[in-house]
Structures are given as structure tokens and as C-alpha cells.
N, C-alpha and C positions, 0 to 999 in steps of 0.2 A: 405207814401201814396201820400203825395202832389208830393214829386220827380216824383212817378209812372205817375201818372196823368198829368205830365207835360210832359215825354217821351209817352206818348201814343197820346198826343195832336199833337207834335212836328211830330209823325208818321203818324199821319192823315192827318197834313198838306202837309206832304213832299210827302205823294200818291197822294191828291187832286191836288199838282203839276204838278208832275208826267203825270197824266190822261190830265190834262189842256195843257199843254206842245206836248203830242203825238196830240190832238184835235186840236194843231194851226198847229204843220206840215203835219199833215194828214199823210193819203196812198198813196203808186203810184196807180194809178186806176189800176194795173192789179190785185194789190195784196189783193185793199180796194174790186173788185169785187170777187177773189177767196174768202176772205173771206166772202161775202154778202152768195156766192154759199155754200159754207159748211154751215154756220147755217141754209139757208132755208132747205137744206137737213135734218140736224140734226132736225128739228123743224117741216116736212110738209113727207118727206120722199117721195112719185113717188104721187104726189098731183097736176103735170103740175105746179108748182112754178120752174123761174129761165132757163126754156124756151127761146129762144130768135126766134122762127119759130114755127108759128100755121099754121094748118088747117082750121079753122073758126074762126068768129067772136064771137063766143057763146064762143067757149075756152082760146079765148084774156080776155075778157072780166071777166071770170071765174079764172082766172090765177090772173087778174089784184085785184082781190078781196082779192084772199088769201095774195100775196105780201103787199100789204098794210096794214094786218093785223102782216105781220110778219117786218116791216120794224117798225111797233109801237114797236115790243119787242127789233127789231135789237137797236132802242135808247136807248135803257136802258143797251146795253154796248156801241156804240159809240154815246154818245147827242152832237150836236152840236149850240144848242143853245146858249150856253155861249159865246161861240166863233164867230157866228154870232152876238150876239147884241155889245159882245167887239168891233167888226169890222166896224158894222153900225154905233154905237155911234161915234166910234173915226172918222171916213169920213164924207170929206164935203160934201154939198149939190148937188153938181155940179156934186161926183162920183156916187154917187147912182143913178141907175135907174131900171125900172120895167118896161120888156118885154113881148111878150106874152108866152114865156117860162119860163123865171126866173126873180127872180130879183139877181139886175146885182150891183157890189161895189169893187171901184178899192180902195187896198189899197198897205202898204205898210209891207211887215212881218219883224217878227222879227229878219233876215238877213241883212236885207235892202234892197230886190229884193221886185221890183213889181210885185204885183200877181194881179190875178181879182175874186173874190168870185164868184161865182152863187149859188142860195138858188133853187130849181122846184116851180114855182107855186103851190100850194096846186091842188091835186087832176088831176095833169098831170105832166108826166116825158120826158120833151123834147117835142116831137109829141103827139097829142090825143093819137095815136093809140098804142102808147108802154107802155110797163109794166114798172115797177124798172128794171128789170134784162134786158131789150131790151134797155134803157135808159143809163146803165151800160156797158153793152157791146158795145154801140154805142160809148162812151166815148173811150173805149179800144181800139178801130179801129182806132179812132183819133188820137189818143197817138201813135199810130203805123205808122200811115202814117207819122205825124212831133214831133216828137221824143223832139224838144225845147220848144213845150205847158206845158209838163210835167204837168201833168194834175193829181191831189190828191183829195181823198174823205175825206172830213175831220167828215162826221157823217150824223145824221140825227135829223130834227125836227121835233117831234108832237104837229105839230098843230088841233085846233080843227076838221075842216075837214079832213084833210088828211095829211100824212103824207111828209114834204120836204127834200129831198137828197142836201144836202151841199157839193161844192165840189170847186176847184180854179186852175186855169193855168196860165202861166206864162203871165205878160202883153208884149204885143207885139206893140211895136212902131212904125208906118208908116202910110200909108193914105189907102182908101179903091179903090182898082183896076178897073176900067172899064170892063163892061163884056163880051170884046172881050177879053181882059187879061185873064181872068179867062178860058174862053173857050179855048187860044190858050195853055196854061200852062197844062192843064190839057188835053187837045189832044197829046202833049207830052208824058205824062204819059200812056197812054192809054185809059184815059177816052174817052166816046163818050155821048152827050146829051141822058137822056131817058126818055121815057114819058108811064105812065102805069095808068094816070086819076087822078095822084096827082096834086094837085094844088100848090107845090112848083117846081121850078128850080131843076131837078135831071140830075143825069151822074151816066151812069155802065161803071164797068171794067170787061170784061169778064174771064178774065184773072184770077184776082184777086177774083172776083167770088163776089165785091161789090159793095153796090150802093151807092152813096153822094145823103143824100136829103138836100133840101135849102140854096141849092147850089149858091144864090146870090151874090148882091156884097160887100153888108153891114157885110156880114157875114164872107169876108175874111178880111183879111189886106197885102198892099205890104210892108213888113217890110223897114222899115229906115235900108237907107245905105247898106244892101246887097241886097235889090228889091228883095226878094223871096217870093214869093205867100206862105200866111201862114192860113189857117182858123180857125176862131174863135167861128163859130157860128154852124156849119157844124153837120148834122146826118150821119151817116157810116149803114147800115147796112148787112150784110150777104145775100148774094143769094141763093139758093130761101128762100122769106123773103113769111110771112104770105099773104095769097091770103083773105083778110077778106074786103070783098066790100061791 
């Protein structure tokens, strides 16, 4: 009996590993969002959950209700609380900070690569005006465009308010660009400045059929040693993106 009870102990611990272990490397955001997408389905089914383009404000809004409702159960298979407060605890004072999107904690993972947590804000995903799944998929565009953010969903927190999306990208070394830099880099690209009554710095690619919103300068970095305009801070979103004014 005590043998038993000792292989079942030793089995419990070695999953609570296990789980612990996947929760510090996280997902690649394509695959943490494919997944977000199948459970809302399995869980809301044609409910407008997982959307990333509305029609109105009333169905943003509406949408933003139910994800939030289901991002409480999505924790209860990916929690990343443990893993955030391991990450806070062990960082100094000087790496933590708190944005008006996230809070932000550069640490160091268990590779040795430096990465940078962000935790959402309780009660907002990136921008007011996005859902989880807008928030998500904003990530995914990023990941696409610089491919060396590598960018992982490592879970979610329930906090009393609302629920926070945990997620980390690679740290990126260098200084923050002047915003002729930015504009001339990104004219390259295709980008061209756009303005549709947001109150951030935006650029569309027609092309690409995207828009960068807060698009500033704090928000990129010119990486050390190869000077390549890199961003950090950056929204992506899809065109036509929700007309909700």
C-alpha cells in the first residue's frame, strides 16, 4: 500500500512538472492562438467569439463579453500564474514595469536567452478596442512580419476583474530609433503613414492588406550591431479592420 502510494505521488509530481515545464516555454503564438480558436469554438460554437473584424460597436463589445468568459475556463488548462509570479519574484526592481497595456518583466529563461514577459492589463487586450482573439491575432501578424521576436503564449490569469493573457518575446538589444528612422524603414517596406481618427501613430500596407497601430518610437528598437528596425510594442491589424466609432 505505502509502495503504491508512493508511485502515485512520484506520478503526480512528475505531471505537475510536466505542465509546469510546457507553462515556461510556452506556444509559438500561431499555435497558442490556433488553439485559443478551437476551444472558443468547441465551447461558444457561431456565438461571434474569436472574430478579429466587426461591423459595430455593439458586436465588439458583445464578443468581448463572451471571450472573457471563456478565457476564465481557457485557464483552467493553460494557468499562468505560477509562472508569472516565479518570473516577478525572481526579477529585479529595475526589470519590472507597468504600461498602459501590460505589465512588462524582462527576465532570463531557463536556456539562458533573454526573453520579456508581458502579463494584459486586467480588463483590456493591447488596444481598448480589441477582443482576446483581436489581441491574438495582432500578436500573430507581428510574429510574421519579424520572425526573431518569437513571440509564445505562455497562458492565462484570473484575476478578479478580468481575465490576463501571458505571453513573452525574445529581448531585443539596441536603442530606440528616431521617427524619421521609423518612417524611412518602413516606406521601404511599403508602409505609408495612415490616419482614420486614431489617436496613435499608424502606417497601412496596401498590399499586405495591414495596418501598424502605435507605431512610435518607443515602441521599436534599432537592434545592437545589425541596426535593423525591430518592433516591440507594435498592433498589426487586418484590413478592413472593424469600423466601430
Amino acid at each position: 500500500m505505502e509502495k503504491n502510494e508512493r508511485s502515485r505521488q512520484k506520478l503526480r509530481q512528475s505531471r505537475q512538472k510536466d505542465v509546469g515545464d510546457e507553462t515556461e516555454r510556452g506556444l509559438a503564438i500561431e499555435a497558442g492562438f490556433k488553439s485559443w480558436l478551437e476551444f472558443i469554438r468547441q465551447q461558444s460554437g457561431d456565438s461571434g467569439a474569436g472574430r478579429v473584424a466587426f461591423d459595430s460597436r455593439s458586436s465588439l463589445i458583445d464578443a468581448i463579453v463572451i471571450e472573457e468568459e471563456l478565457l476564465r475556463k481557457f485557464a483552467l488548462l493553460r494557468n499562468a500564474e505560477a509562472f508569472f509570479d516565479r518570473v516577478s519574484h525572481a526579477a529585479n526592481v529595475a526589470d519590472i514595469t507597468k504600461g498602459s497595456e501590460h505589465y512588462v518583466i524582462r527576465y532570463i529563461d531557463p536556456s539562458g536567452a533573454r526573453r520579456v514577459l508581458k502579463a494584459t492589463i486586467p480588463g483590456k487586450y493591447g488596444r481598448y478596442e480589441y477582443s482576446p482573439s483581436i489581441y491574438l491575432n495582432s500578436l500573430c501578424l507581428v510574429q510574421s512580419l519579424v520572425a526573431a521576436l518569437d513571440i509564445r503564449i505562455h497562458g492565462v490569469i484570473n484575476s478578479v476583474r478580468s481575465p490576463s493573457i501571458v505571453t513573452s518575446m525574445q529581448y531585443i538589444p539596441g536603442r530606440h530609433p528616431r521617427p524619421a528612422e521609423i518612417a524611412a524603414y518602413l516606406r521601404e517596406m511599403g508602409w505609408r503613414e495612415y490616419h482614420d481618427g486614431s489617436q496613435t501613430l499608424d502606417f497601412i500596407n496596401e498590399d499586405l492588406k495591414q495596418i501598424i497601430r502605435d507605431g512610435h518610437a518607443n515602441n521599436w528598437v534599432c537592434q545592437k550591431g545589425s541596426g535593423v528596425m525591430i518592433p516591440i510594442d507594435i498592433s498589426i491589424e487586418n484590413v478592413p479592420i472593424q469600423n466601430c466609432q
